[in-house]
N, C-alpha and C positions, 0 to 999 in steps of 0.2 A: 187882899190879893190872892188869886188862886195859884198864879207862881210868880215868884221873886223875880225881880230882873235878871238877878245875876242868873237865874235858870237857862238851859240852854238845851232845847228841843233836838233827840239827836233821829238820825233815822241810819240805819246801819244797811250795807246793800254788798252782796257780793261781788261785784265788779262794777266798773268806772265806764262797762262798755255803753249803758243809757243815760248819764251824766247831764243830759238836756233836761230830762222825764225826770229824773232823781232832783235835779232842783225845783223845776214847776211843781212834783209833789210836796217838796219839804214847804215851798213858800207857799202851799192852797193851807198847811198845816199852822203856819204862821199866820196867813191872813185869818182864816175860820179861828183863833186862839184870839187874834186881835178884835174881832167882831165881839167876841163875847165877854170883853173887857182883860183881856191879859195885856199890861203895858208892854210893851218896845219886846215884844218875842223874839228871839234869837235862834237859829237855826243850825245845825251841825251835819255836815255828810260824813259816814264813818264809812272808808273802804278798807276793812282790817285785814282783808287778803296782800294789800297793795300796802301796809300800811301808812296807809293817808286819809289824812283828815279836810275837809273843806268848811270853811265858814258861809252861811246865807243869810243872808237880812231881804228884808220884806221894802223896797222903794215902794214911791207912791207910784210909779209908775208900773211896778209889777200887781199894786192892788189892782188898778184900773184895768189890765190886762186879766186879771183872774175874774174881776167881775163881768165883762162881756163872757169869757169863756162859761162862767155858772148861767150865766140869762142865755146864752143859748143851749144849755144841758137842759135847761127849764122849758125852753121852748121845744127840744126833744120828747122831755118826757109827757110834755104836754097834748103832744099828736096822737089821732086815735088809733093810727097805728105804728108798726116802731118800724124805722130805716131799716132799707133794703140792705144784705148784707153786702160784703167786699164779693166780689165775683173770684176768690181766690184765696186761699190762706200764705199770707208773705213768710217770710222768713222768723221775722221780731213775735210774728202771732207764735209761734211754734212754741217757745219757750215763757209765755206772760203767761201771769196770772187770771186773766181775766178771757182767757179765748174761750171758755164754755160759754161769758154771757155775751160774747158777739156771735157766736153760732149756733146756739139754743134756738 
């Protein structure tokens, strides 16, 4: 085993304000763990500002939902060219980590 059951994947986040996103990412972390053989992955939101803690587990139902979500990033990155950008930078872009590679 690469981790023990009793192991418990945590992901720590400064506030509770994307709490939808913080879970979808903890369980794409559990399913891709489950994929590669880690038994029954267990998942932790740590919001130490608030201090609170949430538990996540992986349903087969949220597998199925992460596997469409990966086949169509696959069929993204598979076009020969990449999506048009948002016609606007919202609010959420302002402060993500990721707003250079939606505006590069």
């Amino acid at each position: 085993d690469v981790v023990s059951a009793s192991n418990i994947i945590s992901e720590v986040k400064l506030s509770s304000r994307m709490h939808t996103v913080d879970r979808i990412q903890l369980k794409y972390y559990l399913y891709y763990l489950k994929c590669r053989g880690v038994p029954s992955p267990r998942g932790e939101l740590r919001y130490p500002r608030e201090r609170r803690r949430e538990t996540v587990d992986l349903s087969p139902a949220d597998e199925a939902e992460l596997e469409i979500v990966i086949a169509n990033a696959r069929k993204i990155v598979a076009e020969p060219l990449p999506p048009q950008p948002f016609a606007e930078i919202s609010s959420r872009c302002r402060k993500c980590s990721y707003q250079e590679y939606c505006w590069a």
